[in-house]
C-alpha positions in Angstrom: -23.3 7.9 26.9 -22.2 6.9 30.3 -22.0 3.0 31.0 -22.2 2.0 34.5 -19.6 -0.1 34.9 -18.1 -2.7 37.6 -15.3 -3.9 35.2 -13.5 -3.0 31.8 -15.3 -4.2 28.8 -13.7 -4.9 25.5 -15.0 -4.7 21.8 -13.5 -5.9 19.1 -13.0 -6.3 15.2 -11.4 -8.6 13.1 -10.2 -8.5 9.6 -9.4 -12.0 8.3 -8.2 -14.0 4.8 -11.9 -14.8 4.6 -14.8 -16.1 6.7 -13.8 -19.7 6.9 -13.6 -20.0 11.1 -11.4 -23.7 10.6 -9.5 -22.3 8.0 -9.1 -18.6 7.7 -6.8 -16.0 9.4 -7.0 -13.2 11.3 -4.8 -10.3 9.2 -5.8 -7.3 11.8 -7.2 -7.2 15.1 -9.1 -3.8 16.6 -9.8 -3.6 20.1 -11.9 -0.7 21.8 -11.7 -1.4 25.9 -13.7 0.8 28.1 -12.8 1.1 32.0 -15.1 1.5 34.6 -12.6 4.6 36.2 -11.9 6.4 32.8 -13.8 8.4 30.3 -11.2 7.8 27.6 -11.6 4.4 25.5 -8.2 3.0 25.0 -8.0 1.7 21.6 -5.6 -0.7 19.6 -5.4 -2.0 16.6 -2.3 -4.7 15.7 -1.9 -6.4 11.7 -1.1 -10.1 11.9 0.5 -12.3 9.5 -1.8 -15.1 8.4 0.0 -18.5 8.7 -1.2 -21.9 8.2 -1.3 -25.4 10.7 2.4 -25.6 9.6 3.6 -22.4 10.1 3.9 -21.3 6.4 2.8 -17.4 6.0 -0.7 -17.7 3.9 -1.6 -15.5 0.7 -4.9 -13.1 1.7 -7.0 -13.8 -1.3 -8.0 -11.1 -3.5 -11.4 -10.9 -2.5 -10.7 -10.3 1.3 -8.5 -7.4 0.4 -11.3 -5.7 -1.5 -13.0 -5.6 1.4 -10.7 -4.7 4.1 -7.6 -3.4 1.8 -4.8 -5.8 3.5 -2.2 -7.2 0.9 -0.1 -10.1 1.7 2.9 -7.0 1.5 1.1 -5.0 4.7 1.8 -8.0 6.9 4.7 -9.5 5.4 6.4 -8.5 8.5 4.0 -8.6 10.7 4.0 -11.6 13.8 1.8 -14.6 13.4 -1.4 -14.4 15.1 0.4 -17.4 18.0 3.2 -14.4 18.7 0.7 -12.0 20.6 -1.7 -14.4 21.6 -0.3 -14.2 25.4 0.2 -10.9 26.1 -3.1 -9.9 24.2 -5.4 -12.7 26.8 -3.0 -10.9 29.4 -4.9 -7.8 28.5 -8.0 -8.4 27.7 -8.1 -10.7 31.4 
């Protein structure tokens, strides 16, 4: 399919702690961005360690991992989500 573009579009998926939006934490973020001048979708995909208000890294309940198969040791050294906010609104501007 051919999209008739004027300027890059992004897509994106998020894995999270759970589906609380005040209180849950984004554990992986996918991005699929598609440019008006290429035929090849670039695609990334980054893991993120949950951490709370305070800074304090945040256990990924049981039940989320079932569903997307992220374990509290997959991100253990991962950056918090407020590491790559800049540079990842720098590339999806």
């Amino acid at each position: 399919m051919k999209l008739n573009l004027k300027k890059p579009i992004v897509f994106f998926d998020l894995e999270t702690t759970g589906i609380d939006v005040v209180n849950d934490r984004i554990v992986e973020i996918s991005l699929v961005k598609v440019s008006p001048d290429s035929d090849t979708p670039e695609v990334r995909t980054r893991r993120i360690r949950p951490v709370d208000d305070n800074g304090q890294t945040m256990h990924i309940p049981e039940e989320a991992t079932a569903v997307h198969g992220i374990t509290d040791e997959d991100v253990a050294n991962e950056p918090p989500f407020r590491a790559i906010a800049k540079s990842l609104a720098a590339y999806l501007e």
